[in-house]
C-alpha positions as CSV (number, residue, x, y, z in Angstrom):
1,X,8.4,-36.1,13.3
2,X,10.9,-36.2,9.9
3,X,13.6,-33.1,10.2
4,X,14.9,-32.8,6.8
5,X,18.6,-31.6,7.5
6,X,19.9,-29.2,4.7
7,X,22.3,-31.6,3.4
8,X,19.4,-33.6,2.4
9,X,17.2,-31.5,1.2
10,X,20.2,-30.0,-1.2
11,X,20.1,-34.1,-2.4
12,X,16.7,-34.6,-2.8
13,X,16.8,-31.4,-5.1
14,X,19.9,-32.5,-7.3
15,X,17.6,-35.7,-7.7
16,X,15.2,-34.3,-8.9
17,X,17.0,-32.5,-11.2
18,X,18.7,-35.6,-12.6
19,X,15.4,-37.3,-12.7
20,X,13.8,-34.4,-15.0
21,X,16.7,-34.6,-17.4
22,X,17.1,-37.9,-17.9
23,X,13.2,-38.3,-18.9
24,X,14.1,-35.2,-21.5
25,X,16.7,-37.1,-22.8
26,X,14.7,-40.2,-23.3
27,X,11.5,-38.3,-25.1
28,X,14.1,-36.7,-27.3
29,X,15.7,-40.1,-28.3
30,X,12.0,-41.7,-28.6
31,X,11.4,-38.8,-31.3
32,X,14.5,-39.5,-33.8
33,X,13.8,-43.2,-33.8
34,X,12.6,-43.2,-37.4
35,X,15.2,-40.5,-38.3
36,X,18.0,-42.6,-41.1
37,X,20.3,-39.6,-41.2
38,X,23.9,-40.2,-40.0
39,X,24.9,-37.8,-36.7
40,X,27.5,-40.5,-35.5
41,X,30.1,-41.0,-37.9
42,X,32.1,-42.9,-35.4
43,X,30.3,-45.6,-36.1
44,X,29.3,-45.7,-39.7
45,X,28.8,-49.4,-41.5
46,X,30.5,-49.8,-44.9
47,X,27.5,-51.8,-45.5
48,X,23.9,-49.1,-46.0
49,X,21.3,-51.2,-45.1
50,X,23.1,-51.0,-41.3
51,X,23.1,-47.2,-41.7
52,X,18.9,-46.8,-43.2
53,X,16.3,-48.5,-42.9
54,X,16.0,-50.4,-46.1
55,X,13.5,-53.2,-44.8
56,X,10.7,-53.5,-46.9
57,X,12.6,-52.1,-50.5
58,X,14.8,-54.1,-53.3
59,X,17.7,-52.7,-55.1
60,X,16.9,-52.7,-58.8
61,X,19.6,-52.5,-61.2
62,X,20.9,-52.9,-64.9
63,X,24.2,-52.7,-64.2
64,X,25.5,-56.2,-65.0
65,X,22.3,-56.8,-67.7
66,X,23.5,-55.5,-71.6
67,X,20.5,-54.0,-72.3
68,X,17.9,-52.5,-69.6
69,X,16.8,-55.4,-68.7
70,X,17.1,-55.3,-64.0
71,X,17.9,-57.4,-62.0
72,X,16.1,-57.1,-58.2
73,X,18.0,-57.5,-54.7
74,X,17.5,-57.5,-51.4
75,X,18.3,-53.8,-50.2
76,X,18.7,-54.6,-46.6
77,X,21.6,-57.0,-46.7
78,X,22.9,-56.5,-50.3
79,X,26.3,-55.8,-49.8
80,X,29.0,-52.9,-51.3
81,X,29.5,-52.6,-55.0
82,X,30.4,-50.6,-57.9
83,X,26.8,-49.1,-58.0
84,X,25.6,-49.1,-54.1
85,X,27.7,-47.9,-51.6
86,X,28.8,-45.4,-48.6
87,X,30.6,-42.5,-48.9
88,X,30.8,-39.2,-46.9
89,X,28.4,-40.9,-44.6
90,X,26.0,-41.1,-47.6
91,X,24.0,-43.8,-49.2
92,X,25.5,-43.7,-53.0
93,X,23.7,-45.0,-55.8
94,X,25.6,-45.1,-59.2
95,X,24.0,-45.8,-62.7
96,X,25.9,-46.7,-66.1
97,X,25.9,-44.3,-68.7
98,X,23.8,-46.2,-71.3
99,X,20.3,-44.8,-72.0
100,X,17.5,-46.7,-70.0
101,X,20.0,-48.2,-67.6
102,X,19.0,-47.8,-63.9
103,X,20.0,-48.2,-60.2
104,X,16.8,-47.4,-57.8
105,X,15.6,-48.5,-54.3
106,X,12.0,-49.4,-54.8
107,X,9.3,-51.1,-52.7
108,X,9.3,-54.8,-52.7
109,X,6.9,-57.4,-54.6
110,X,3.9,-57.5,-52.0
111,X,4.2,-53.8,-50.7
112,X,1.7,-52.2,-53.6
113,X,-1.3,-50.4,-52.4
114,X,-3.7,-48.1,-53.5
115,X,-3.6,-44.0,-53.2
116,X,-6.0,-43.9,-50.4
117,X,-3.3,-45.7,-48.4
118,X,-0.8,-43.8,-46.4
119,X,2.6,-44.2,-47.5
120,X,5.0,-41.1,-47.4
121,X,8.6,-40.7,-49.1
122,X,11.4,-38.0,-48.2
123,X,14.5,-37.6,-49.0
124,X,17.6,-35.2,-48.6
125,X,19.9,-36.1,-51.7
126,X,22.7,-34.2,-54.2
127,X,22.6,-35.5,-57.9
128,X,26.2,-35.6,-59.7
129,X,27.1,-36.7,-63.2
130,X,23.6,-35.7,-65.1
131,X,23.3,-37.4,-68.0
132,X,22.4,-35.4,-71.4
133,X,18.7,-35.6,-71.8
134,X,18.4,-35.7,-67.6
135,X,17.7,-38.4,-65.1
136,X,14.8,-39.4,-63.4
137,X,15.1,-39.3,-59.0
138,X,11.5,-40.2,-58.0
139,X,8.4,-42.5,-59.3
140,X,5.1,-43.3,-58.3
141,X,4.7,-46.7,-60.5
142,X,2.9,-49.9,-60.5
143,X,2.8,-53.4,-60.7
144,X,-0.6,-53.8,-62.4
145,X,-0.6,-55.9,-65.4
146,X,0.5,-54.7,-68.8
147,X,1.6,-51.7,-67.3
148,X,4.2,-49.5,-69.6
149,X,5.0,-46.5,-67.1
150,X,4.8,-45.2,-64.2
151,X,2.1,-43.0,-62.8
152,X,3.8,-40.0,-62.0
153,X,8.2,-39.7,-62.3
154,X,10.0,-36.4,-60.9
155,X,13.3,-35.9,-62.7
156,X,16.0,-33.3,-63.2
157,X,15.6,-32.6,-67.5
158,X,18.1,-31.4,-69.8
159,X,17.8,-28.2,-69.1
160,X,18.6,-28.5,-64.9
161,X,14.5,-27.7,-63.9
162,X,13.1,-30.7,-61.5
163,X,10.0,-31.2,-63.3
164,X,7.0,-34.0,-62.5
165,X,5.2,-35.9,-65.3
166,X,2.3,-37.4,-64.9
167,X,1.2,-40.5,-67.5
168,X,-2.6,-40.0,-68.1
169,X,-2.8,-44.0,-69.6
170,X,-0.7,-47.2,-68.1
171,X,-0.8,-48.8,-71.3
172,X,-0.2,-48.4,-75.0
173,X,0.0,-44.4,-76.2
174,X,-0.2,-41.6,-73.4
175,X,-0.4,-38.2,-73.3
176,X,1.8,-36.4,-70.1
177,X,1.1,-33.6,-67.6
178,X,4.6,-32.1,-66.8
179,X,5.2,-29.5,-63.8
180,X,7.5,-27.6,-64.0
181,X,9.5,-26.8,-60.6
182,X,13.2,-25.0,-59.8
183,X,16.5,-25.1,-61.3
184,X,18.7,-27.3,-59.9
185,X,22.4,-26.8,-59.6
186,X,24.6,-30.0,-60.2
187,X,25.8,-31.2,-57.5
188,X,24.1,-29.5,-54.8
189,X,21.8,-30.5,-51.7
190,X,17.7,-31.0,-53.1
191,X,14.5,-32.4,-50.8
192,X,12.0,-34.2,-52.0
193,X,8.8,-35.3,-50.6
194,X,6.1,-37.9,-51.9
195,X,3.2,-38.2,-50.3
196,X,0.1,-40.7,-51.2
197,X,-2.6,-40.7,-49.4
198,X,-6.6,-39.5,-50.3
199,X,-7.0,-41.1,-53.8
200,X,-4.2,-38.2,-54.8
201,X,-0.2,-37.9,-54.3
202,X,1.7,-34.9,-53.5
203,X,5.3,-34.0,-54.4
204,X,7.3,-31.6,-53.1
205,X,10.7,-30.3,-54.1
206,X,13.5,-28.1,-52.6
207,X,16.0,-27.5,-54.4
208,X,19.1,-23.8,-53.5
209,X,17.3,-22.1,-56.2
210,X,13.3,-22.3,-54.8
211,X,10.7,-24.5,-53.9
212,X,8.1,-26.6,-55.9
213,X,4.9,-28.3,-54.8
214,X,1.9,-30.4,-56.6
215,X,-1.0,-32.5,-56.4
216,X,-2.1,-35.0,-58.9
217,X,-5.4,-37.0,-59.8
218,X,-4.8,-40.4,-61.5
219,X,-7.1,-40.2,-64.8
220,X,-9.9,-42.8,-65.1
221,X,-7.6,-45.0,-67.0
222,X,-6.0,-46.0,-64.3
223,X,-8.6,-47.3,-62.4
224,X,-8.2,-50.6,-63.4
225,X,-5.0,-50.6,-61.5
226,X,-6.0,-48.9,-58.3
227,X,-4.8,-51.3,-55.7
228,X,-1.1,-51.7,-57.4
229,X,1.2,-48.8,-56.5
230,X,4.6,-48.9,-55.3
231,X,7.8,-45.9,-54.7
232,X,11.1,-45.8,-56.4
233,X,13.9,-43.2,-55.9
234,X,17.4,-43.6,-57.3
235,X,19.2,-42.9,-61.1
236,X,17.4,-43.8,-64.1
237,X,19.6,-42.7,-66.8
238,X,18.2,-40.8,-70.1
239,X,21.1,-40.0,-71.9
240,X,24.7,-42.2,-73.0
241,X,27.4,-39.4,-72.2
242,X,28.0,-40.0,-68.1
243,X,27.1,-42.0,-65.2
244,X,24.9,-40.2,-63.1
245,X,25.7,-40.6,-59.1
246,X,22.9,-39.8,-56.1
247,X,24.0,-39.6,-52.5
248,X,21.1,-39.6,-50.3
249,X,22.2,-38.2,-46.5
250,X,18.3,-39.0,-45.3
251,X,16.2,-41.6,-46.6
252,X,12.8,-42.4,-44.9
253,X,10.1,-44.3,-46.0
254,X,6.4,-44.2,-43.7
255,X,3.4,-46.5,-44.2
């Protein structure tokens, strides 16, 4: 016969204590794997593609061109410059002041799919430096050919409401669908969210002063160019006084 002694019954207890905790600790670290928000800042890269996960996305800049002509880099491994950068523990993209000019993170050449695919955006961002007639944040575009605009931008205007405008033709004239969501204060912490999936894409926007959501349906003219969608988020400059600045804190991208 076993006599468990009180000394070792006190040591299988604090066991399985230890053993309890430990498996907490490890679900909990299993969760935030996909998190690209910053809790360590002891260890902080200079370089952002080691600080979110920029895998599958280009850089796409006119920031060098003279007109607005782009130029596309790897976003992963492209390394610090006047435009893309760290600060504060944020992911800073900067665009010149020049109407049309542009600095975005958007889905490589290859990544396109149609809006019954899952693919989900969200990001926690503040917007600084907004030019005169606005700036757009967000698109749902495509790579179909002969394609003018995108499907559906989201963009602070001129007068400081995030609003969402959606192109009813790809090509040639178009008439728009704009949403009109909250006022957003320069400067300040906004959320956005877009979500594709169901034939249909969702955005979502938090912003200090309220909260706006919305669904859109791609019109019939856009059928021809069904399987060819892609996301951008970054500064696309409408307006020649300033250079607009986003810092993104999170950045997460889910297909």
């Amino acid at each position: 016969m076993k006599i468990i002694t009180l000394t070792s019954l006190i040591a299988l207890i604090l066991m399985s204590g230890c053993s309890k905790d430990e498996a907490e600790t490890t679900s909990n670290t299993q969760q935030n794997t996909n998190s690209t928000s910053i809790s360590n800042t002891t260890n902080v890269s200079s370089l952002p593609g080691d600080n979110f996960n920029l895998e599958t996305l280009q850089i796409e800049t006119s920031w060098n061109t003279p007109d607005r002509s782009t130029v596309s880099e790897t976003a992963s491994t492209f390394n610090p410059t006047d435009f893309f950068y760290m600060e504060d523990n944020n992911m800073v993209f900067e665009s010149k002041e020049s109407d049309g000019k542009r600095t975005e993170l958007k889905e490589r050449p290859g990544e396109e799919k149609d809006l019954n695919v899952y693919k989900k955006l969200e990001y926690t961002a503040k917007v600084d430096l907004i030019p005169e007639n606005g700036v757009t944040i967000a698109q749902v575009h495509n790579r179909g050919n002969g394609v003018e605009r995108p499907l559906v931008r989201v963009y602070i205007d001129n007068d400081l409401k995030i609003k969402f405008k959606l192109s009813n033709n790809p090509i040639d004239t178009s008439t728009y669908t704009t949403i009109t969501g909250p006022e957003y204060i320069e400067g300040s912490i906004l959320n956005v969210t877009v979500l594709i999936e169901n034939g249909v894409t969702e955005f979502s926007v938090v912003t200090t002063s309220g909260t706006k959501n919305h669904t859109f349906t791609p019109s019939i003219n856009w059928n021809s160019y069904a399987t060819s969608y892609y996301l951008k988020a970054g500064v696309y400059t409408e307006g020649n006084d300033t250079r607009p600045k986003i810092s993104f804190s999170e950045f997460v991208l889910t297909k």
